[in-house]
N, C-alpha and C positions, 0 to 999 in steps of 0.2 A: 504494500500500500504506500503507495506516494505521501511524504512530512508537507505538513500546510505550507511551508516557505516554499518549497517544491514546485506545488500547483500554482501559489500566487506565479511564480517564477515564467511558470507556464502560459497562462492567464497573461500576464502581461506582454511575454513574446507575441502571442496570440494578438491581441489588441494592436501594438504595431506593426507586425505585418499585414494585419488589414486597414490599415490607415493606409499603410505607405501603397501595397497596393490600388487602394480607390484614387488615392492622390493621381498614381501613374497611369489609369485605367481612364481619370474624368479627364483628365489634363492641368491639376492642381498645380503636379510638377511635370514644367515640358520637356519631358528626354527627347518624347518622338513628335517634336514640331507641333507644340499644342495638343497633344494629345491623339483623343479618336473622335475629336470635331476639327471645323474648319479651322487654322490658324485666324485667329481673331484678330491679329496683325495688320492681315492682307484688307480689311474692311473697314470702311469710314462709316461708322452708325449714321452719322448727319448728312451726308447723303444718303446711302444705301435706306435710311428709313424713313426720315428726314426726322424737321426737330421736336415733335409730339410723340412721337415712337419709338427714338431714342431715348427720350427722358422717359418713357413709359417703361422701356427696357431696363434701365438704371434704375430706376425707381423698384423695380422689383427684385433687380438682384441685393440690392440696400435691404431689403424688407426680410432678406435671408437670413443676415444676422443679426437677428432680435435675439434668435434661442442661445448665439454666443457662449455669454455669461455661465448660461446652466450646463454651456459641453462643456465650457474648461472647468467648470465645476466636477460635474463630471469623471473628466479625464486625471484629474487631479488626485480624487477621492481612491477611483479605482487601483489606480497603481501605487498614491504611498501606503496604504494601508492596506492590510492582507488581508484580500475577499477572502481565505477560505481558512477564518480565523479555528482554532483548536476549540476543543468541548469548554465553555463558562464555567471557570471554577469558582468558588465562594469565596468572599475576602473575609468573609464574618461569620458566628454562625444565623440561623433564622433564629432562634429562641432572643437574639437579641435586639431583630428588627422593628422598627416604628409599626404599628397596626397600618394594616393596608386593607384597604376595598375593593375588590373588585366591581364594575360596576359594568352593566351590560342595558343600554337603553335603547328596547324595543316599539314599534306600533302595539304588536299584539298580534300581526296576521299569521303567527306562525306558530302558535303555542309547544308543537312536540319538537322542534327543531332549538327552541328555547331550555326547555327544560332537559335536552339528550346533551346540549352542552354544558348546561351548569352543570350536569354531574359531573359529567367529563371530563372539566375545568377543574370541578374540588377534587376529582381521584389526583389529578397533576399535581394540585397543590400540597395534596397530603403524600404521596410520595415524593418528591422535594423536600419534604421538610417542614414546608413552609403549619406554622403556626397560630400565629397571630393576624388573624384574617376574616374576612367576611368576604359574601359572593351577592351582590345588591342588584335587583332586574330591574328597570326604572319601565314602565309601560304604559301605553292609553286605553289597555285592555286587560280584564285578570287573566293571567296566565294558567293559575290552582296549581304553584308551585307545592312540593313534599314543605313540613313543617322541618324547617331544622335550623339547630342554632348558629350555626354558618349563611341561614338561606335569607335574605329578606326581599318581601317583594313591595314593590311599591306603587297603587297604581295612583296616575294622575288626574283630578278630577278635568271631566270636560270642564266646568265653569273657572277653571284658574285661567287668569293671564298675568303676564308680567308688567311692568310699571312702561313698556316699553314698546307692548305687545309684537315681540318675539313669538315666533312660532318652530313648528315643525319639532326637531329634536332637539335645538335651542330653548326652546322652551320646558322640554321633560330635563333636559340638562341643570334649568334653571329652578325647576320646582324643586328638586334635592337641597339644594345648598338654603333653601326657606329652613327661617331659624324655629318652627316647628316638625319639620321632616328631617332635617338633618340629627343623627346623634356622632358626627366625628368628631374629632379635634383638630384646632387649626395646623397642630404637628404632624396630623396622619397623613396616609398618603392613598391617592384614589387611580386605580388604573382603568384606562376607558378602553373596552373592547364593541364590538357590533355585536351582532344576535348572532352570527352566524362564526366569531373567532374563536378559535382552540388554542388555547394554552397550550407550550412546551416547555419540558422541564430548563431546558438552555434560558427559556423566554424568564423565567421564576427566578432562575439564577442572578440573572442580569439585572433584573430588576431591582431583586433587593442588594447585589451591589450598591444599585445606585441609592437606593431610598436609607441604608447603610450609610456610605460614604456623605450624604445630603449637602451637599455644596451648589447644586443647581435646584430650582424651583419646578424647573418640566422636562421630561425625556421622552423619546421615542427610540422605536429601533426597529427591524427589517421583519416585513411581512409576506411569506410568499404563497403563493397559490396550485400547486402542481404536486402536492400533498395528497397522498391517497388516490381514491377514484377519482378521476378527470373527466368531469361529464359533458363540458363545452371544448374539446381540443384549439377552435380556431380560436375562440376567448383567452383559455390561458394561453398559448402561447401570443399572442397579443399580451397579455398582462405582464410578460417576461421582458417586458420596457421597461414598469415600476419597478420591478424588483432589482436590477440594475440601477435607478436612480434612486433606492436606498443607499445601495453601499458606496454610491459616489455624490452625487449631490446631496443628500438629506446626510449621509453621515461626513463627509466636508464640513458643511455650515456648524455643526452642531459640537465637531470635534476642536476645529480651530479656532470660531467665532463665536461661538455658544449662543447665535444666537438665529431664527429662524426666516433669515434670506430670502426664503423661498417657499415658504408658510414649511406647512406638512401635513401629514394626513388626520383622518378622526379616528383610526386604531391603530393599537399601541403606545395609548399615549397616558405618560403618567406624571402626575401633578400633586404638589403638595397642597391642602384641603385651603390652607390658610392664601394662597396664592390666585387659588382656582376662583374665589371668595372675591378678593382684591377686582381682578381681572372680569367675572364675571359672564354670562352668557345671556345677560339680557341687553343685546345688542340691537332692537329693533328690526325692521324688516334687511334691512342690508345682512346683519349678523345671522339670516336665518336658514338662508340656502346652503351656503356653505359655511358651518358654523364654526368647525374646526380650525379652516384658514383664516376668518376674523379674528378669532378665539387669539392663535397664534400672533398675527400683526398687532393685535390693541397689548399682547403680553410682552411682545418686543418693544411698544413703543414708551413700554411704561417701567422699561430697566431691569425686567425679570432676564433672567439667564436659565442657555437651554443647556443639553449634551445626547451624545447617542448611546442607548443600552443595548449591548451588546446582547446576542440570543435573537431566534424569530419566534415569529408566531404563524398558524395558519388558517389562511382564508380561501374559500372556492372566486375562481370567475364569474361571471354571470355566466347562467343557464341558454341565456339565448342572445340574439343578434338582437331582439328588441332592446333586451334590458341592456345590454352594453351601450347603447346607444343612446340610451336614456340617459344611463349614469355618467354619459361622458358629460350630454346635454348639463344637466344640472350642475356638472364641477365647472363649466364652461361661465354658464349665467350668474352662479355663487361666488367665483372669483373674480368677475368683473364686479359686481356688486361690492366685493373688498377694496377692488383698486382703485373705485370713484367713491369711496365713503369720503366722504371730509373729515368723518371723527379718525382716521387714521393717519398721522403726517405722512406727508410725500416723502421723505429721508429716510422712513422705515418701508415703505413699501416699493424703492423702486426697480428692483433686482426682481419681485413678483410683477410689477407693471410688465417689464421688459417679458418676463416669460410667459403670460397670460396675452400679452399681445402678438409675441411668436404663435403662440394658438387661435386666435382670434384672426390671424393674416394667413395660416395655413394656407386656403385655399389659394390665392395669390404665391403664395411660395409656392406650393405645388406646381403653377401653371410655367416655373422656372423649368422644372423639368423637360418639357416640349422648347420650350423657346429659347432654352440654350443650344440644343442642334439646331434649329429652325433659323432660326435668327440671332447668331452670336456676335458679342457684342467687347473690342479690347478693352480690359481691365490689368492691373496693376498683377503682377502673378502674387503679392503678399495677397490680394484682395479673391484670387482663386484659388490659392493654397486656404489660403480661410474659409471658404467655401465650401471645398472638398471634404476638407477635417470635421467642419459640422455635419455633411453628410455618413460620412466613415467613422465616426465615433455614436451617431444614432441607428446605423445598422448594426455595427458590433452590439449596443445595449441589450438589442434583442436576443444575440447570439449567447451573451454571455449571463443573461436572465433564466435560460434555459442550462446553461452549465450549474447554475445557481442550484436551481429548482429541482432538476432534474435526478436523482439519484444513479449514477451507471450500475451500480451495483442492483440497483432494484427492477430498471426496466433494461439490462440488458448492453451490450456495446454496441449493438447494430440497432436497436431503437433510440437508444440515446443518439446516436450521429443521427437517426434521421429525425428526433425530434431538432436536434440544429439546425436541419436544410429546411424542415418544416417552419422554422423560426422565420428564417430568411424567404419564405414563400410566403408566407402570412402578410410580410408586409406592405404589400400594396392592396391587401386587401382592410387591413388594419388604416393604411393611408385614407381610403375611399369611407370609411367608416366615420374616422374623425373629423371627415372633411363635412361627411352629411351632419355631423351633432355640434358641428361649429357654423354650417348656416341655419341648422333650426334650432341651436341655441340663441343667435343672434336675429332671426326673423318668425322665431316660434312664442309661445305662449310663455310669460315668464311668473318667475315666482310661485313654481310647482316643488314640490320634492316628491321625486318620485320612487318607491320603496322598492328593491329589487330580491325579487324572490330566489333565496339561495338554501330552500329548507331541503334537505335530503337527509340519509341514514337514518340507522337504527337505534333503539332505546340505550340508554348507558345506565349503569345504576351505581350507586353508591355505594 
């Protein structure tokens, strides 16, 4: 078996050779006369297109490097720090750790999918170690969770709202922290998972590392999806993007800056009670779509410090082509909502402006694709080398989301390769997909959350 320094080693050769390849393949770097398009030399854009088509041209290859920031982010993350880090060992024991919460907040439409994970969750916990704990359902619906003194369930009455009127799970977020529902202490510490996230023993370890060591106020760490039965093939490996901008973007910001750049997500995330308090999730209808990304910009802009905990957790893809589509919609229209809030300063959100409007311009970026062979246009080679790189560092993502995810040992060495070629076929279909949920996030209905059904497997017990 290959030592973790080994693989990273690997990994990273890997990563550069396909850099340098695409580089030499698009014509980043010109060995062979510009590549495998026209030398762009030989053509005067202001004639050959004249002067509206030119600027139309330029105007679009400018529009490519919005997403910049988050490759070399990125690019960064992946290589100094070793993706294929060794099993989480304890720095402490648990019997010493702060009380923690687990806290899981649902609509309700799924009730056995709820309850097959709390168990689930506490067998984890209690083989770990871990002690000093509770497992908290937050819902808009009874669940008829088992009685037990780890279990609490809490449901939200319809007639609550916030001083703010916050909705969706902003709001169930918000009804806990009421100083009649709450019993924590400002010292405890509360981990936010979905209805559908499974605890691992690595993810428990990490955790109370951090909540142990207690030097930052909120963590997160790597969640990945390709865990167990794999019911949407073309989904997760589409999803084998984020899982690579865990261990590069989101564990970057978090390791070096401590602080969150580039928001983060709604699970895995753990927060001190007294903090979460401070911070708040009654953010009004802006803070409601995407509550998490607000959550995080108004926590950055108010001097909390972040870090990354080490360990994953796991979650499924969406089921179907519908709900992927949905969910992309709603992160699309939720983080524009953060990035025009006024209540958030411009100096804390513009590393998310920049990457929210790379999403938001996609389809324009995309249309670079055809209109770079069609109609090429001379540019500076630093300005096509940079081009190339953002394109070669977001194909690898996929490639090595799948390295991530993937077990060889579990599915094989000749399913695992071809889950990698399958990675790299997905993606224009993964491309056409984000494309459709970033124009009907942007000319669709807004200010839905729309809930994606991930209920599957069987009973677990106790």
């Amino acid at each position: 078996m290959l030592s973790s320094k080994t693989k990273h080693y690997l990994h990273c050769t890997l990563f550069f050779t396909v850099i340098l390849f695409f580089e030499i393949f698009s014509g980043g770097l010109r060995l062979f006369n510009g590549g495998i398009f026209v030398p762009a030399s030989e053509i005067n854009p202001w004639v050959e297109y004249g002067f509206f088509g030119a600027c139309t041209l330029y105007a679009l290859r400018l529009i490519t490097f919005l997403p910049l920031p988050q490759v070399i982010f990125n690019f960064i993350g992946l290589t100094i720090y070793n993706a294929f880090p060794e099993k989480v060992s304890l720095n402490g024991s648990p019997l010493l750790a702060p009380f923690i919460c687990i806290r899981v907040v649902t609509r309700g439409d799924f009730p056995q999918l709820v309850k097959n994970n709390v168990n689930r969750n506490m067998n984890t916990c209690l083989d770990t170690g871990l002690e000093n704990f509770l497992i908290e359902v937050v819902s808009d619906k009874p669940i008829g969770l088992e009685n037990h003194r780890r279990i609490r369930e809490i449901v939200v009455p319809s007639d609550y709202r916030t001083s703010s009127g916050a909705l969706f799970k902003a709001r169930a977020l918000q009804y806990c922290l009421e100083d009649k529902i709450n019993i924590l202490s400002d010292n405890d510490w509360i981990v936010h998972l979905d209805e559908e996230t499974v605890l691992t023993e690595n993810s428990i370890r990490g955790i109370l590392n951090f909540v142990i060591d207690g030097k930052h106020h909120f963590g997160q760490g790597l969640i990945t999806y390709a865990n167990e039965e794999v019911v949407n093939w073309i989904t997760t490996l589409a999803d084998s993007f984020r899982v690579t901008d865990d261990m590069g973007k989101l564990k970057l910001q978090f390791l070096w800056f401590h602080k969150p750049l580039f928001s983060w997500k709604g699970s895995f995330v753990v927060t001190q009670l007294g903090a979460e308090k401070d911070v708040s999730f009654d953010n009004g209808l802006d803070g409601s779509i995407a509550e998490d990304c607000f959550f995080a910009m108004k926590a950055y802009s108010m001097g909390y410090s972040f870090t990354f905990i080490e360990g994953d957790m796991w979650e499924k893809s969406p089921f179907t082509l519908w709900d992927f589509i949905q969910q992309r919609k709603r992160w699309i229209q939720g983080i524009l909502l953060v990035v025009h809030s006024r209540s958030i300063p411009l100096r804390n959100k513009l590393l998310l402006s920049c990457a929210c409007y790379s999403w938001v311009t996609l389809p324009l970026s995309t249309s670079n694709i055809f209109l770079a062979s069609k109609f090429p246009i001379p540019c500076p080679p630093l300005v096509d080398f940079a081009v190339a790189f953002i394109g070669a560092v977001n194909i690898y993502m996929f490639i090595f989301g799948v390295i991530k995810s993937f077990n060889v040992y579990r599915f094989g060495l000749a399913r695992f390769f071809l889950c990698m070629f399958g990675a790299v076929v997905v993606m224009p279909f993964n491309l056409v997909i984000e494309n459709i949920a970033v124009l009907w996030g942007i000319f669709g209905q807004k200010h839905k959350f729309y809930v994606v059904n991930k209920s599957i497997g069987s009973e677990v017990t106790v």
